[in-house]
C-alpha positions as CSV (number, residue, x, y, z in Angstrom):
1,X,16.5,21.4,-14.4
2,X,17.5,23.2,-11.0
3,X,14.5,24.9,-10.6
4,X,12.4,21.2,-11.0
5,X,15.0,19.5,-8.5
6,X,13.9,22.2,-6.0
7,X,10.5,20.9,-6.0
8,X,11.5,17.4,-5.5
9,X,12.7,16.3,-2.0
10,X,13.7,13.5,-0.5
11,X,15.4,10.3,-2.2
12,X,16.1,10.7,-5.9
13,X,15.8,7.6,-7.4
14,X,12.5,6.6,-5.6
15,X,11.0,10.1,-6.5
16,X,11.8,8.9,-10.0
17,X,11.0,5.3,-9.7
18,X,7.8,6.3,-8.8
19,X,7.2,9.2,-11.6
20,X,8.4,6.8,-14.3
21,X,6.4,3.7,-12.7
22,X,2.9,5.9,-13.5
23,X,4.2,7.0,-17.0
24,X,4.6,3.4,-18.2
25,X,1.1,2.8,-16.8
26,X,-0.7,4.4,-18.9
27,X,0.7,1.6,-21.7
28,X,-1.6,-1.4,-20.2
29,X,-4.5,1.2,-18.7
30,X,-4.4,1.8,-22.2
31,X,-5.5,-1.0,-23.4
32,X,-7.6,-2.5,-20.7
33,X,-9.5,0.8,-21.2
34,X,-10.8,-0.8,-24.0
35,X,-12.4,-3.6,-22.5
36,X,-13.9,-1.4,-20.2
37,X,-15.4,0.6,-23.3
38,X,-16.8,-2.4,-25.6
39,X,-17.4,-5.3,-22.8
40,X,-18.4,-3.4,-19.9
41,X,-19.6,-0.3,-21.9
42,X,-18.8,2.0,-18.5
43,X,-17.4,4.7,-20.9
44,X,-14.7,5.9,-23.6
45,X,-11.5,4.8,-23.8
46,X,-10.8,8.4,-23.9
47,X,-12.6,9.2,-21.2
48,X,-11.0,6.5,-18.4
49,X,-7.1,8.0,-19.7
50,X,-8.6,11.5,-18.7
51,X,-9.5,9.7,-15.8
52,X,-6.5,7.8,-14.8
53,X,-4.4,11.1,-15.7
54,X,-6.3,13.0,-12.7
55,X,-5.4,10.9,-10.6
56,X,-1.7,10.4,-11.8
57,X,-1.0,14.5,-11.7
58,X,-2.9,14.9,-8.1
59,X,-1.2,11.6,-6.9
60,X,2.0,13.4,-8.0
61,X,0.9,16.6,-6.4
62,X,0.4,14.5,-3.2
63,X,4.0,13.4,-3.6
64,X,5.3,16.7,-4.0
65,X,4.1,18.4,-1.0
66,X,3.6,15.4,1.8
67,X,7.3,15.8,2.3
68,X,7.4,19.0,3.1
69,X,6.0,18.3,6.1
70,X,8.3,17.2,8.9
71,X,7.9,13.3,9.7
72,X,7.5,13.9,12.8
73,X,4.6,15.5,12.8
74,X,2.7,12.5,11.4
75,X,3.9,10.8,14.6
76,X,2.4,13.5,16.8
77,X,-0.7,13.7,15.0
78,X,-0.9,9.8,14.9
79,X,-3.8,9.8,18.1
80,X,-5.8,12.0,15.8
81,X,-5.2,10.2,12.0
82,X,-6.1,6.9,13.9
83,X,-9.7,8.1,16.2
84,X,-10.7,9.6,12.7
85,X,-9.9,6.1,10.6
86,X,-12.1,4.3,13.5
87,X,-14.4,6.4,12.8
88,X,-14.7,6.0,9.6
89,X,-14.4,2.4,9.3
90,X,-17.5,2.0,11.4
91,X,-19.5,4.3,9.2
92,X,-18.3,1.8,6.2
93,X,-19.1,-1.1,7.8
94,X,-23.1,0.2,8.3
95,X,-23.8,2.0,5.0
96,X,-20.7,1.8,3.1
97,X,-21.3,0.6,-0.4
98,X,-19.8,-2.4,-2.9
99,X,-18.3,-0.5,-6.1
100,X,-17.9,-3.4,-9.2
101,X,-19.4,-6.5,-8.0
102,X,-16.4,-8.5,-8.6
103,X,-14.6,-6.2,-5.8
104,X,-15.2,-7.1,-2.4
105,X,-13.6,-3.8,-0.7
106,X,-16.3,-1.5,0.9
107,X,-16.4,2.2,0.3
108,X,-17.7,5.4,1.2
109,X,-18.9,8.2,-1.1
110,X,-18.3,12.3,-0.1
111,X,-21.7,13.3,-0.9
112,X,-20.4,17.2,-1.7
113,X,-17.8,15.6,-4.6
114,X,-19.1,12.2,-5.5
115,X,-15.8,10.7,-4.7
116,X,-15.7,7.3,-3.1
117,X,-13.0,6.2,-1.6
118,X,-11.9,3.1,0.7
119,X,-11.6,3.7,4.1
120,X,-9.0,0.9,5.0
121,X,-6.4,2.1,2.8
122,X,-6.4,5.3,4.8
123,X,-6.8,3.4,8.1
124,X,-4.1,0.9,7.3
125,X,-1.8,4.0,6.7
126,X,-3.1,5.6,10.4
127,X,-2.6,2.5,12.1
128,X,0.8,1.7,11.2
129,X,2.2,5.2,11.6
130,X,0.2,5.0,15.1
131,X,2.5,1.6,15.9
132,X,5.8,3.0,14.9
133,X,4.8,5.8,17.4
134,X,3.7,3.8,19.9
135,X,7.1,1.6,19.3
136,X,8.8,4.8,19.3
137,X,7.6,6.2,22.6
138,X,8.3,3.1,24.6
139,X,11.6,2.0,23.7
140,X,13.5,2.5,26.7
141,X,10.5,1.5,28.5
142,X,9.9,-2.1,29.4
143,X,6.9,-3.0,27.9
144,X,3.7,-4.4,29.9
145,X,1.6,-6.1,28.0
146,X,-2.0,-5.8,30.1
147,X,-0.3,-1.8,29.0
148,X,-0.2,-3.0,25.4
149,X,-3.8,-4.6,25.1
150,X,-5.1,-1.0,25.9
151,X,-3.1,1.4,23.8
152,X,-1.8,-0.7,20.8
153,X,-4.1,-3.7,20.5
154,X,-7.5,-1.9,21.0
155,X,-6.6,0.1,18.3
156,X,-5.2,-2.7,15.8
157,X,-8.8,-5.0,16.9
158,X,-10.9,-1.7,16.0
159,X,-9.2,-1.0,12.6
160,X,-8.6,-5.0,11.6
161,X,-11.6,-6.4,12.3
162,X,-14.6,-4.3,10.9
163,X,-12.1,-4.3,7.7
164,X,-12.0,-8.2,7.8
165,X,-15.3,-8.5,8.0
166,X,-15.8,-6.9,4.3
167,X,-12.0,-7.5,3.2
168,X,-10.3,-10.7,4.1
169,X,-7.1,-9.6,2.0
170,X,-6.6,-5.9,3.3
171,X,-7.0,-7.0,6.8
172,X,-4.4,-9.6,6.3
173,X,-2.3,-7.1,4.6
174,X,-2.2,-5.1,7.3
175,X,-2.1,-7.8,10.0
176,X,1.4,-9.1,8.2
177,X,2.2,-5.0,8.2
178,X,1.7,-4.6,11.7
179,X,3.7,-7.7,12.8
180,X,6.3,-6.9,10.9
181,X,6.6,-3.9,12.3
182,X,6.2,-5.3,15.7
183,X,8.8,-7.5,15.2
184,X,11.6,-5.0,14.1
185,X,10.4,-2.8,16.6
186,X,11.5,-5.5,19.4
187,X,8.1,-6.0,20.3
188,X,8.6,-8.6,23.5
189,X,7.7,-11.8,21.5
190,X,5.8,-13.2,24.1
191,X,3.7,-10.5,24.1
192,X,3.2,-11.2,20.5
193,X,2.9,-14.6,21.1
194,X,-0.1,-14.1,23.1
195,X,-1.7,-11.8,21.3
196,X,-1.9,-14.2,17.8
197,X,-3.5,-16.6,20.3
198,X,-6.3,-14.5,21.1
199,X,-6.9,-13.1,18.0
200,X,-7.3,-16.6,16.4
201,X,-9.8,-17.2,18.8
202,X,-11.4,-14.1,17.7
203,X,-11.6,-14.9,14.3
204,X,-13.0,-18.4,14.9
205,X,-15.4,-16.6,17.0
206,X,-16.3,-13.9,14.1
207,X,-16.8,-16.9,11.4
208,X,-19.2,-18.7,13.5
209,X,-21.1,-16.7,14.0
210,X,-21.2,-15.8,10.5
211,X,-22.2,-19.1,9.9
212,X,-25.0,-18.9,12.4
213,X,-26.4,-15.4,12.1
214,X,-29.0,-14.5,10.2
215,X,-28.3,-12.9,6.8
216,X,-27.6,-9.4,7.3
217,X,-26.6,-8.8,10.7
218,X,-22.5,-9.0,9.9
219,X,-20.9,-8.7,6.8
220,X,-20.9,-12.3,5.5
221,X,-18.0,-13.7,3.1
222,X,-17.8,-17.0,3.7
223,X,-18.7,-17.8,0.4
224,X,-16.2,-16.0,-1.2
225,X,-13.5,-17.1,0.2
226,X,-14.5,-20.8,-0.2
227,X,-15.0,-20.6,-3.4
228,X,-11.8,-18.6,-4.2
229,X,-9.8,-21.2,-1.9
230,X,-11.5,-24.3,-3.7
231,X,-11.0,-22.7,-6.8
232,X,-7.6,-22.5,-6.2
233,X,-6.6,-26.1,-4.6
234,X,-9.0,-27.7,-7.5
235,X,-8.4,-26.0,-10.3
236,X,-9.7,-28.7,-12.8
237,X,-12.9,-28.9,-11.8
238,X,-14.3,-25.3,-10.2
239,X,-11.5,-23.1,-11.2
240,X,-12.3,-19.2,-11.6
241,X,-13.1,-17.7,-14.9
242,X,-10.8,-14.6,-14.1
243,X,-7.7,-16.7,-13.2
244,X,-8.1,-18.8,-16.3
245,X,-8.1,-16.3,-18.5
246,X,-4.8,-14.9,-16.6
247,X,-3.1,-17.7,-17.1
248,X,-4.1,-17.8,-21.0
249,X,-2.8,-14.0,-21.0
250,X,0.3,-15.6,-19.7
251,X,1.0,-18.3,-21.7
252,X,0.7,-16.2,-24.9
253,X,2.4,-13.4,-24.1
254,X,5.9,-15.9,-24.0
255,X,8.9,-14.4,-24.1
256,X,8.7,-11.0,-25.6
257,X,4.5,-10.6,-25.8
258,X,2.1,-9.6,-28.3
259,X,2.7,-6.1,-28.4
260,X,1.1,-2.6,-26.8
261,X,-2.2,-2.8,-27.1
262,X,-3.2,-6.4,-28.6
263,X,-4.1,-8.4,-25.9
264,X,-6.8,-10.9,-26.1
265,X,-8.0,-11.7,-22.7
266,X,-8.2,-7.8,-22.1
267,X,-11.5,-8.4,-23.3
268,X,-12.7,-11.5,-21.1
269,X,-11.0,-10.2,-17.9
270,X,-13.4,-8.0,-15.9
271,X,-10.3,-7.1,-13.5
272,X,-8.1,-6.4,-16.4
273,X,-7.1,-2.7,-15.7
274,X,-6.7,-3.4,-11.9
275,X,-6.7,-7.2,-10.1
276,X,-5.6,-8.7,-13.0
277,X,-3.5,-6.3,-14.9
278,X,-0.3,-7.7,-14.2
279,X,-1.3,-10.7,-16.8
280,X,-2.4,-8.0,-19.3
281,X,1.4,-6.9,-19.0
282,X,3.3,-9.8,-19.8
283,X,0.9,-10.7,-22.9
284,X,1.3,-7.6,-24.4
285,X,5.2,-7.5,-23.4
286,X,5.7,-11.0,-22.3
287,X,8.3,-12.1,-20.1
288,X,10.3,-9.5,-20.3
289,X,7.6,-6.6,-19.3
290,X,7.3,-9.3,-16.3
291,X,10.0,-9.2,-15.1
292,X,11.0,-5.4,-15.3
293,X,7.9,-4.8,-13.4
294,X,9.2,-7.0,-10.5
295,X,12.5,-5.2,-10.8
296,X,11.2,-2.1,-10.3
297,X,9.6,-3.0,-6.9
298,X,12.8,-4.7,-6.0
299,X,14.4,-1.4,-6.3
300,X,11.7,0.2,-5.0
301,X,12.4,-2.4,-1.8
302,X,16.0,-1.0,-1.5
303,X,15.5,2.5,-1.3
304,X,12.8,1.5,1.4
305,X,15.9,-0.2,3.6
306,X,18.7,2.3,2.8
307,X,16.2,5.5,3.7
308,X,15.1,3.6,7.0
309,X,18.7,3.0,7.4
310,X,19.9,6.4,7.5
311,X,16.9,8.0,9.1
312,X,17.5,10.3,11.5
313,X,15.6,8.2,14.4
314,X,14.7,5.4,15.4
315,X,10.7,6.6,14.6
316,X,11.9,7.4,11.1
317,X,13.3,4.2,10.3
318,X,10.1,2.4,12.0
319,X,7.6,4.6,10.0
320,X,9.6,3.9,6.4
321,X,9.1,0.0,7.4
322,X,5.4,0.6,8.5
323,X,4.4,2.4,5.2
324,X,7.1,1.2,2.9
325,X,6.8,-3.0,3.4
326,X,2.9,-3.0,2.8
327,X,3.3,-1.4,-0.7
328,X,6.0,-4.1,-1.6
329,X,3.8,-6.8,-0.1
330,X,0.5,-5.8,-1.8
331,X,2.5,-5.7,-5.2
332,X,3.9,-9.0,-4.9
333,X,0.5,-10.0,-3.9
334,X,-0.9,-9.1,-7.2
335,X,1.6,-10.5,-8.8
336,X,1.1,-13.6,-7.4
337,X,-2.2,-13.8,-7.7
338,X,-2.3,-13.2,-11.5
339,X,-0.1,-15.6,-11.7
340,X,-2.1,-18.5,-9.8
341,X,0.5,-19.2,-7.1
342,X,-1.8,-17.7,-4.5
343,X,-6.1,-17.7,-4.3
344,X,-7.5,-14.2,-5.6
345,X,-7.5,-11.5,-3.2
346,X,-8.1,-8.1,-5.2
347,X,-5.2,-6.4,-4.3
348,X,-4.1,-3.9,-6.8
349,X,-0.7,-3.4,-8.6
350,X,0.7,-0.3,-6.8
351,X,1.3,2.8,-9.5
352,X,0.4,0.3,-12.2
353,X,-3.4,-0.7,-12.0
354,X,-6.1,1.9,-12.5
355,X,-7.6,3.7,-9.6
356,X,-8.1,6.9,-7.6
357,X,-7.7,6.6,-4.1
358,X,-5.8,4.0,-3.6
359,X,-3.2,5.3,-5.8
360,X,-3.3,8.9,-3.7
361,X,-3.0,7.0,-0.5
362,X,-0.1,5.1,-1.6
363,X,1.8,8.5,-2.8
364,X,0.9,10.0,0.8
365,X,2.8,6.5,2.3
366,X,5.3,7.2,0.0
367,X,5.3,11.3,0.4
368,X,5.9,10.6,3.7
369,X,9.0,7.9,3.5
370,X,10.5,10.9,1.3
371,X,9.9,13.1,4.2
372,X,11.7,10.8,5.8
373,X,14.9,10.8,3.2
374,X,14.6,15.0,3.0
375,X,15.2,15.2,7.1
376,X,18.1,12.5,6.7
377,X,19.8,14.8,4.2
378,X,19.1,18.1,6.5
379,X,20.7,16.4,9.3
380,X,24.2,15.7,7.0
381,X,23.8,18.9,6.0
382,X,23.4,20.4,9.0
383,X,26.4,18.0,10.6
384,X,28.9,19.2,7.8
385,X,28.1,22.8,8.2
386,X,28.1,22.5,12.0
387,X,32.0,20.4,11.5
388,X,32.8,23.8,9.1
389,X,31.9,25.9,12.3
390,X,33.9,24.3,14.4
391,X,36.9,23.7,11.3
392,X,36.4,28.0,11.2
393,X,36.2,28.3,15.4
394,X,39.4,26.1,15.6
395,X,41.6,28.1,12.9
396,X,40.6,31.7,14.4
397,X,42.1,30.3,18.0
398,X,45.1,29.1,16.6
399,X,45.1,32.4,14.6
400,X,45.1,34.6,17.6
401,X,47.9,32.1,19.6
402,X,50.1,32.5,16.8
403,X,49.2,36.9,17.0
């Protein structure tokens, strides 16, 4: 057991929130696997648990070692994580490719591997450790805001909007992130105030002339959303196949659900292993598989606040809000989604639904929040063996006076 605790740094009970989070996922993977199999024929149900244990162990591996690396760091490589994430965000948005037609999110493919992955996830990650940096650096400076529009705003406009072009939800997932983060930074709010001004404008500007541009020339997704907003305010008459069948997965699973394994709607839902796999959970363990999910993210969300509390610096505390908030967000968003209190966005559960990428990029946020925790704990260490010291100095002197 001590030799295992060695390899595990940082808080505790989120390292094992986490581990235990992605062992219980492969329950409701499980059985949506078999949807995928018979309905969308896109392989074995053996073949997507090999899968989905891949990317568990080296999501896991991720975890393991990102907090090895001092948190700091991250902040002084920030300029370099962020040009890299622009860059790569414009090559999605000109041949980055649709994976599943029912997901919106626009990826790229590393020719060498085959792996595709989705750029925003990574540049959401880049971008918010580049704010608490920028936060960082100017706290005892007064901050001018024509200062602001060039070295924090440029870069939020050049991550945000290519991403909202393709991805309406992840760009307002990290919008929400970066205000937040703004906000209990002590970002001036005027400044902020401003700034939401002009970039309404810019998105009124950016949907007209979706509206009036030929096909083709930007990303258009008007449609989409329309239909996913009317589908949600009028549900009787033009409401979404994938959200009624959630809410039929809901209803039956009741109280206690149907058991592992014998959902229904598994079959009729195309998102049912990712978007939608939150309703696969409480009709196979109703209610109660509901709401132990939610619990876990709750605790999840305080270890967030007691590790930003106790971090070292004020950069520490700012990057466990800037990476720790959006994960909590996007699974509440899920959540609420299959649940019909919000329109569909395809958001995924966090260490629940199936996927690759997404799931590695979340355990780097998270490796690095434990980095966070592991430098909090050096510093007590290093505090009580530096009182020792000084406990040791002060007993020799009176030693010596008393000689």
């Amino acid at each position: 057991m001590g030799k295992i605790s060695s390899y595990i740094r940082g808080d505790k009970v989120l390292w094992g929130l986490v581990v235990l989070m992605c062992i219980l996922s492969f329950m409701p993977i499980y059985s949506a696997a078999s949807n995928l199999e018979h309905v969308v024929n896109n392989g074995t149900t053996i073949q997507h648990l090999v899968k989905h244990s891949v990317m568990v162990i080296i999501g896991l591996l991720i975890l393991s070692s990102i907090p090895r690396i001092p948190y700091k760091w991250f902040g002084s490589l920030s300029l370099i994580f962020l040009t890299i994430s622009i860059i790569l965000i414009l090559i999605t948005s000109l041949q980055g490719k649709t994976i599943a037609g029912a997901n919106a999110s626009r990826w790229l493919e590393i020719p060498i591997v085959g792996i595709s992955f989705q750029t925003s996830v990574l540049a959401s990650i880049s971008l918010l450790i580049y704010v608490a940096k920028y936060l960082y650096s100017n706290r005892e400076n007064k901050i001018d805001f024509k200062d602001s529009l060039k070295w924090l705003w440029l870069p939020v406009v050049l991550i945000v909007f290519p991403v909202f072009l393709a991805n309406f939800s992840t760009a307002f997932l990290i919008m929400v992130s970066v205000y937040l983060v703004l906000i209990i930074g002590d970002y001036p709010l005027g400044h902020l105030m401003k700034m939401t001004g002009g970039i309404f404008l810019l998105v009124l500007l950016l949907v007209a002339l979706m509206k009036v541009l030929p096909d083709g020339v930007l990303p258009n997704r008007l449609d989409t959303w329309e239909s996913r907003v009317t589908s949600f305010f009028d549900s009787e008459n033009s409401e979404s196949y994938q959200v009624e069948k959630a809410k039929i997965a809901i209803a039956t699973g009741g109280v206690t659900g149907l058991g592992p394994g014998k959902s229904v709607q598994k079959n009729f839902l195309p998102q049912s292993s990712s978007d939608f796999i939150f309703a696969i959970i409480i009709e196979e363990y109703g209610l109660v598989g509901g709401c132990l999910v939610i619990v876990f993210y709750l605790i999840m969300l305080q270890r967030f606040l007691i590790i930003a509390r106790k971090a070292p610096d004020l950069f520490g505390s700012l990057l466990v809000v800037a990476l720790g908030l959006p994960i909590i967000i996007q699974a509440f968003l899920n959540m609420a989604v299959a649940t019909n209190l919000v329109p569909v966005t395809g958001q995924t559960l966090p260490f629940v639904s199936g996927g690759g990428t997404s799931m590695w990029m979340t355990c780097v946020a998270v490796g690095i929040i434990l980095s966070v925790s592991a430098s909090e704990k050096k510093v007590v260490v290093d505090e009580e063996v530096s009182g020792d010291l000084l406990s040791l100095e002060d007993q020799l002197k009176e030693g010596v006076h008393a000689g």
